[in-house]
C-alpha positions in Angstrom: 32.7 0.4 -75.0 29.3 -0.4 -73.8 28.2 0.8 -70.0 25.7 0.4 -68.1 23.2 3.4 -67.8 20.6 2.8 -65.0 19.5 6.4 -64.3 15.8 5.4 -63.3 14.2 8.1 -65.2 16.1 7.4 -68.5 14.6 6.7 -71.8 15.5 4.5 -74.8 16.4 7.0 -77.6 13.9 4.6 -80.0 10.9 5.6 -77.7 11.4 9.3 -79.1 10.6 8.9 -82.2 8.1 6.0 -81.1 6.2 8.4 -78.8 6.0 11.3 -81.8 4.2 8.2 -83.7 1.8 7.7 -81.0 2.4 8.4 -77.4 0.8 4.6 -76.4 3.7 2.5 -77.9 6.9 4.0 -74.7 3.6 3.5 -72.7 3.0 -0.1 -73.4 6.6 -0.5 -73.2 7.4 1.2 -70.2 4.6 0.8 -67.6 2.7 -3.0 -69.4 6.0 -3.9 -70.0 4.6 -5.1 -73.3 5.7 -5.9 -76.6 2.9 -7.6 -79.0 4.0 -10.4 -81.5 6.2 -8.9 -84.1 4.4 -8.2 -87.6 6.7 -10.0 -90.8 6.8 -6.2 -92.1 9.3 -5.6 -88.3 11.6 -8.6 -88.9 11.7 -8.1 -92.5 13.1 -4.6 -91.9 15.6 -6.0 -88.8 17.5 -7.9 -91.6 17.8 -5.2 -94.1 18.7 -3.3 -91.3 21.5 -5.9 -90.2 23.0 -5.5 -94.0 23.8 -1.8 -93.7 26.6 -1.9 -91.8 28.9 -3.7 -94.4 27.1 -1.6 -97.3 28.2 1.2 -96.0 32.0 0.2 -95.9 31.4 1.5 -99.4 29.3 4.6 -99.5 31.2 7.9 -99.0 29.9 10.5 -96.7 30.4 14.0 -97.8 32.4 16.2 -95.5 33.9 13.2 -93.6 37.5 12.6 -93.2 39.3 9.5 -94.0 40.1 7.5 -92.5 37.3 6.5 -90.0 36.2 3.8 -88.1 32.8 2.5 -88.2 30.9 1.1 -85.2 27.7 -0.8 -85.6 24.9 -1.3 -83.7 27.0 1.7 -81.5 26.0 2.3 -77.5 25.3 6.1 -76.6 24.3 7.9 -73.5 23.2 11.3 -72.1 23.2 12.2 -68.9 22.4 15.7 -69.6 18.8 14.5 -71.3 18.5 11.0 -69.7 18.6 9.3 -72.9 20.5 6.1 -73.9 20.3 3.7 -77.2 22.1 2.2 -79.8 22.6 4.4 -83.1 22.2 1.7 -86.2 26.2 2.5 -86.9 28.7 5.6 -85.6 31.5 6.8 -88.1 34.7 8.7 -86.1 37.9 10.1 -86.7 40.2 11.9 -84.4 37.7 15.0 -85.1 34.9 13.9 -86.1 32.3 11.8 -85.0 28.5 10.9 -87.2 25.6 9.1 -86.2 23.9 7.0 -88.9 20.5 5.6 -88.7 19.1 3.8 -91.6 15.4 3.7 -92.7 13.4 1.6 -95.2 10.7 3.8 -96.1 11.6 6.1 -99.2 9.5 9.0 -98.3 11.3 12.2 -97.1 12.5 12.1 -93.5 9.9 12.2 -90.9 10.0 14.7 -87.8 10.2 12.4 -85.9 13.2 10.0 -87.9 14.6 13.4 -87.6 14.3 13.8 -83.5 15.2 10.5 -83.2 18.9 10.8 -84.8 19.0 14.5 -83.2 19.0 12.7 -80.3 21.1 10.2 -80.5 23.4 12.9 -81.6 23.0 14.5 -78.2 24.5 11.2 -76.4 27.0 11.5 -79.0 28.0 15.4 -78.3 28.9 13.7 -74.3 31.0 10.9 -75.8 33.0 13.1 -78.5 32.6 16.3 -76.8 35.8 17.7 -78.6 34.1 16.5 -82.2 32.3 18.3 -84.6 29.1 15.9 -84.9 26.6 15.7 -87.2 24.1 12.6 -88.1 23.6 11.1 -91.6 19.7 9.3 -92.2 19.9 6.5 -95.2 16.4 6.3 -96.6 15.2 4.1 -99.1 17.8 1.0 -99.7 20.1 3.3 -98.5 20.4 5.3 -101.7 19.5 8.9 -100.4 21.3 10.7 -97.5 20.4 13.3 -95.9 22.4 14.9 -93.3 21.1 16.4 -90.2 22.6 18.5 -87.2 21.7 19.4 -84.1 19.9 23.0 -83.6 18.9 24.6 -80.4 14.5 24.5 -81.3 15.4 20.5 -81.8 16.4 20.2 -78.6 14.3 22.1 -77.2 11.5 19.3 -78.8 13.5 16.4 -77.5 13.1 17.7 -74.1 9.7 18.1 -74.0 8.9 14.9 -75.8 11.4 13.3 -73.0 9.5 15.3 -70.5 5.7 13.6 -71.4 7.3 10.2 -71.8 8.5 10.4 -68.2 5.5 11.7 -67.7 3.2 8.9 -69.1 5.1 6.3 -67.3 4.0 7.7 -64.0 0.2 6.8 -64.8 -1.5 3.5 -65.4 -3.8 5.3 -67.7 -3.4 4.9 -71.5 -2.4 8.4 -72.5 -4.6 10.3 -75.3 -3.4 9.3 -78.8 -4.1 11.9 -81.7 -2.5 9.0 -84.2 -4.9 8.9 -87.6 -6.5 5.9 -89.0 -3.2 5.5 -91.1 -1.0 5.4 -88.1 -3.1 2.9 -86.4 -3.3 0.7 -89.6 0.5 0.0 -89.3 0.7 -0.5 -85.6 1.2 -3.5 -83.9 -0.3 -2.4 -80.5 -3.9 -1.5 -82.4 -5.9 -4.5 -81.0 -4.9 -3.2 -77.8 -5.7 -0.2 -77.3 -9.1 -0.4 -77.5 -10.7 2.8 -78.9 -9.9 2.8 -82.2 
């Protein structure tokens, strides 16, 4: 069941792992209010994305019992971190609850794909609190899995990150960026920011 979560000082889970790309893209979001026109490369991925659900009807997590119910496209909250999203798809049982998030890319999970299930995980932990939970990242077409779980450092990370996105969206000041030239390449908000 979706709710509505209207803490004022709540963040978008997404905006984690967007901020550990580059700390301008929650900024542009929260304080411009700004989303620049979407590159092909973003709706490309929104309709592989949109397959996964029913893909995974057939895919078998390890350590998961059966049966479980999936639910896409899945509304979580925290009120202990201020954080609120939609995981790409949540798998549960009476015990057991999982977070999936699905990502194109075939490289190795990222820190920050990493942070961003973590916290969505978090939300989760509220929602299931009698569940063991754990989060499962697709990478790559969806052929690799790897599993991830929630340790204490992690959290730690997520608060701060929270912390300096709150932070940022106090100030009408672009925040410092240390994103390389490779980051910027890929970024939709690079004619904006004007100092690269």
């Amino acid at each position: 069941m979706t709710t509505v979560f209207s803490e004022p000082e709540a963040v978008p889970v997404s905006y984690v792992r967007q901020y550990l790309f580059c700390p301008r893209v929650p900024w542009f979001k929260m304080v411009e209010a700004f989303e620049p026109p979407m590159p092909s490369w973003v709706e490309q991925g929104k309709r592989w994305h949109q397959k996964q659900p029913e893909l995974q009807k057939k895919r078998q997590i390890q350590g998961l019992q059966t049966p479980y119910q999936h639910q896409p496209d899945a509304w979580v909250e925290s009120r202990q971190y201020g954080l609120y999203g939609y995981a790409d798809e949540v798998l549960h049982n009476s015990r057991q609850a999982v977070a999936v998030e699905y990502k194109h890319d075939k490289r190795p999970p990222s820190t920050a794909q990493k942070l961003q299930l973590i916290a969505y995980l978090l939300c989760l932990r509220e929602q299931y609190p009698q569940h063991e939970i754990w989060g499962i990242l697709y990478k790559g077409g969806g052929k690799k899995q790897y599993r991830v779980e929630i340790r204490p450092d992690d959290i730690e990370r997520i608060k701060q990150v929270v912390q300096a996105i709150r932070a940022n969206s106090q100030s009408h000041l672009l925040p410092e960026s240390s994103a390389q030239t490779a980051q910027c390449d890929q970024c939709e908000y690079l004619r904006y920011c004007n100092d690269r």
